[in-house]
C-alpha positions in Angstrom: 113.6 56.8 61.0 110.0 57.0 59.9 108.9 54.8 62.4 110.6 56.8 65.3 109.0 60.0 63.7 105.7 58.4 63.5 105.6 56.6 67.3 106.6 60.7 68.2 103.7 62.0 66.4 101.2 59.6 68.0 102.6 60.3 71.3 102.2 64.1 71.3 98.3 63.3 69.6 98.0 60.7 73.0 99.4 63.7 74.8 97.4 66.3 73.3 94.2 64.5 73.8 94.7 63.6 77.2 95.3 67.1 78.2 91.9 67.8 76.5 89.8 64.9 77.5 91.5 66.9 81.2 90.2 70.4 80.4 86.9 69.3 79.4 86.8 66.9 82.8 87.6 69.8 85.1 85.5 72.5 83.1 82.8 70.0 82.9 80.8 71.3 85.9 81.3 74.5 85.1 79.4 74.1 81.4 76.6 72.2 83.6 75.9 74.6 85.7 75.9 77.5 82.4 73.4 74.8 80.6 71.3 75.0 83.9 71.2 78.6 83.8 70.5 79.3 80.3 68.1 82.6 79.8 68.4 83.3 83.7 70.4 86.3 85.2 73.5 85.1 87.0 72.6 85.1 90.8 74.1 87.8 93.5 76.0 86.3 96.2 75.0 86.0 99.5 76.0 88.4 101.7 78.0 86.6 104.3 80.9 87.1 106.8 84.2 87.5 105.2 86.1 85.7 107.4 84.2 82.7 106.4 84.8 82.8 103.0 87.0 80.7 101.5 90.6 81.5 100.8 90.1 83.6 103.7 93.8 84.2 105.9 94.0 86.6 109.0 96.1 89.3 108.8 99.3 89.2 110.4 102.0 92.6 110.5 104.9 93.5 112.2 103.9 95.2 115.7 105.0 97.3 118.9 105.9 95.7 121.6 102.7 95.7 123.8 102.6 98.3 126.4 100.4 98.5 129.9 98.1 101.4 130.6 98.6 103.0 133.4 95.7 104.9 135.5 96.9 108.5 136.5 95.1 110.5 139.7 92.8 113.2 139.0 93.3 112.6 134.8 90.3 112.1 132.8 92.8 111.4 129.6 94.5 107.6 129.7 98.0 107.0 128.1 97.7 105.8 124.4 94.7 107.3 123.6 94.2 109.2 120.4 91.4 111.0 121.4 90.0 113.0 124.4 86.2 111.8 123.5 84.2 109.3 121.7 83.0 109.6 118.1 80.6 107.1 116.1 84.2 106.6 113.5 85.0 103.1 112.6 87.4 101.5 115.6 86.2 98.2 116.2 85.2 94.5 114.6 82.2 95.0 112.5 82.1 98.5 112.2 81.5 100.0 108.6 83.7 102.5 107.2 83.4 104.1 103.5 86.3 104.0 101.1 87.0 106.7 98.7 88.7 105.4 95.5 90.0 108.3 93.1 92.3 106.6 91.0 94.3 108.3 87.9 97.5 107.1 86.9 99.1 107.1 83.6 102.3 105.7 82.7 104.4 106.0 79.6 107.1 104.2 78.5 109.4 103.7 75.9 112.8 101.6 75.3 114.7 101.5 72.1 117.9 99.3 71.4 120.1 98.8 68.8 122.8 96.8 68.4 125.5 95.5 65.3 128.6 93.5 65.2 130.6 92.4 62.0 133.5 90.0 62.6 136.0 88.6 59.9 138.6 86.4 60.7 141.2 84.6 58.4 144.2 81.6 58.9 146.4 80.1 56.7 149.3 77.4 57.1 152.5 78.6 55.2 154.7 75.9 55.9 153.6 72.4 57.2 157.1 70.3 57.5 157.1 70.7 53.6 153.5 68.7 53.3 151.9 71.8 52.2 151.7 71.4 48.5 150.5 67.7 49.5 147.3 69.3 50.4 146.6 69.5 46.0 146.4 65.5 46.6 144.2 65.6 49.5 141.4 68.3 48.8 139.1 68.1 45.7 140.7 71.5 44.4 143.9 73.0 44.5 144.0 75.2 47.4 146.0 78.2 48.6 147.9 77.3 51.9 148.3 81.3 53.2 144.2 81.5 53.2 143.2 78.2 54.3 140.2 79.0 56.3 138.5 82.3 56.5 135.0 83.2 58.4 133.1 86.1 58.1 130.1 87.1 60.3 127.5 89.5 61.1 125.2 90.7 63.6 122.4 93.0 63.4 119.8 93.2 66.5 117.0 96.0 67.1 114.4 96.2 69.1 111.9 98.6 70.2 108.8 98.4 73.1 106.3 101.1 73.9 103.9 100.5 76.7 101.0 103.4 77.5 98.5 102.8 80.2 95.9 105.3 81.4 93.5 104.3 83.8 90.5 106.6 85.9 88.7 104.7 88.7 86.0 106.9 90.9 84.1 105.8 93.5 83.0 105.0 96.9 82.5 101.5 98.8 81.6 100.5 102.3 83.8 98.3 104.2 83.7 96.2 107.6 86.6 96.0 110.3 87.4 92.6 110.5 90.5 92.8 112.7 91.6 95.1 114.8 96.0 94.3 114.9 97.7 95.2 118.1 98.9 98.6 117.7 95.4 99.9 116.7 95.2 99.8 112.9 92.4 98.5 111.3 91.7 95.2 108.8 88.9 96.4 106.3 87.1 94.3 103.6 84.3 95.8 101.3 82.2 94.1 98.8 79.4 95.4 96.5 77.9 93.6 93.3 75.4 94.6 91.2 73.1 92.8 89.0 72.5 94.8 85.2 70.9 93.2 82.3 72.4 89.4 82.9 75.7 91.0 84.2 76.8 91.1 87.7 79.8 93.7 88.1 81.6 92.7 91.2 83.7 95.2 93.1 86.1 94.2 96.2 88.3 96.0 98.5 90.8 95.1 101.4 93.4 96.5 103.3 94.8 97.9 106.4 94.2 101.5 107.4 94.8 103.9 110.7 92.3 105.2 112.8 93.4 108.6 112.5 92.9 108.7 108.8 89.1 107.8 109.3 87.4 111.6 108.5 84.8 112.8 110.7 82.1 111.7 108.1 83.5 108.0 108.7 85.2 108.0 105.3 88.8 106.7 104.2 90.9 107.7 101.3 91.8 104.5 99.2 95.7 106.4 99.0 95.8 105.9 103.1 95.2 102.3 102.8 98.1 100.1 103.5 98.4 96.6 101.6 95.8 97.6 99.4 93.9 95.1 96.7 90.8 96.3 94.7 89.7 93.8 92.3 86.5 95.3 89.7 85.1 92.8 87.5 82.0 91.0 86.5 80.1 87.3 85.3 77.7 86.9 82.8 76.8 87.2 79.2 78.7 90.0 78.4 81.9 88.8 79.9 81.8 84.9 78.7 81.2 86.4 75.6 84.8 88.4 75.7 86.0 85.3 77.0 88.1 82.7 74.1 86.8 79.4 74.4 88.3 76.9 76.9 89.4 74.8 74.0 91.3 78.0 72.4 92.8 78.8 75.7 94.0 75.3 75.8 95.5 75.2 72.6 97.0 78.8 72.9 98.8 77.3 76.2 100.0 73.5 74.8 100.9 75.0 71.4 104.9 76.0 71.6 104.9 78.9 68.7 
């Protein structure tokens, strides 16, 4: 028994050790490049097109069947147009728009459950073909026929969760049209990062919004974007050091309690 408990124990340290030796492989470069960097301020990222980033996927949503415009005699005004003249809003690829973020939103919520159950249950034999006193011979002490078995149990379960969030995000971020979809609406992506005292913060938006939300100072409201993400966050010292060490996230994720 020892030996099977002992062959167990050396697998899980194999185990373990191999998942480690893993970690530290695939953060390996990672370290380098920290170690190369020492003392310097993390570098900006290039500004680039976002369509050749990587991870990078096209947008694709549900649209109208396509319809044909038709030129009308003596009408300056052509069918599907939203607008009689030209303005300098954003309608095309590569055109910038601004984003107004305003967010506030705070949630409260608060569950409570209780729960308690108490069984008892009894049996007996009272006659067994006449064998019932023979039951003296078989068990250790005498015994009582009419409350042979008994069980008794009990249940008591409570539970309570609270969760409070409260969150306040204010400002304003150029985007660029990177696709204009077949009914007119508009694919935006915005990035800004900036570099403060070895931390870069890192703010990114993307969506799809309608022309006819665009204000007349070229400006969007982050509530009229559809499929919204906005991701704020940052590198450098300040955030590796609110970061747990890979080898504490690795044993926080292979440790089962």
């Amino acid at each position: 028994m020892k030996t099977n408990q002992n062959k167990s124990r050396r697998h899980a340290l194999r185990m373990t050790t191999a998942l480690a030796l893993s970690a530290a492989i695939l953060t390996g470069c990672n370290n380098l490049e920290r170690l190369a960097s020492m003392g310097e301020q993390p570098p900006l990222s290039p500004v680039e097109n976002p369509t050749h980033t990587y991870g990078y996927q096209p947008v694709s949503m549900p649209m109208p069947a396509p319809t044909e415009a038709v030129a009308r005699a003596n009408s300056l005004w052509r069918p599907g147009s939203r607008a009689f003249l030209e303005d300098s809003r954003a309608d095309d690829v590569g055109d910038i728009v601004t984003v107004a973020v305003a967010i506030a939103d705070t949630a409260s919520v608060s569950n409570s459950t209780a729960r308690t159950r108490t069984t008892s249950e009894a049996s007996g034999v009272t006659s067994l073909l006449g064998y019932e006193a023979a039951l003296d011979n078989i068990l250790p002490e005498a015994v009582n026929p009419g409350t042979l078995a008994g069980i008794t149990g009990a249940t008591n379960n409570a539970g309570t969760g609270t969760i409070t969030r409260s969150e306040t995000i204010t400002l304003n971020v150029a985007a660029v049209v990177t696709q204009v979809l077949p009914n007119g609406n508009l694919v935006i992506h915005g990035r800004q990062e900036t570099l403060v005292n070895y931390e870069v913060r890192e703010l990114q938006i993307a969506g799809v919004i309608r022309p006819q939300d665009i204000t007349s100072t070229n400006t969007v409201s982050y509530n009229d974007i559809a499929e919204a993400r906005l991701a704020y966050g940052g590198r450098g010292h300040i955030t590796d050091f609110q970061q747990p060490r890979w080898g504490t996230q690795i044993v926080d994720i292979i440790l089962p309690f």
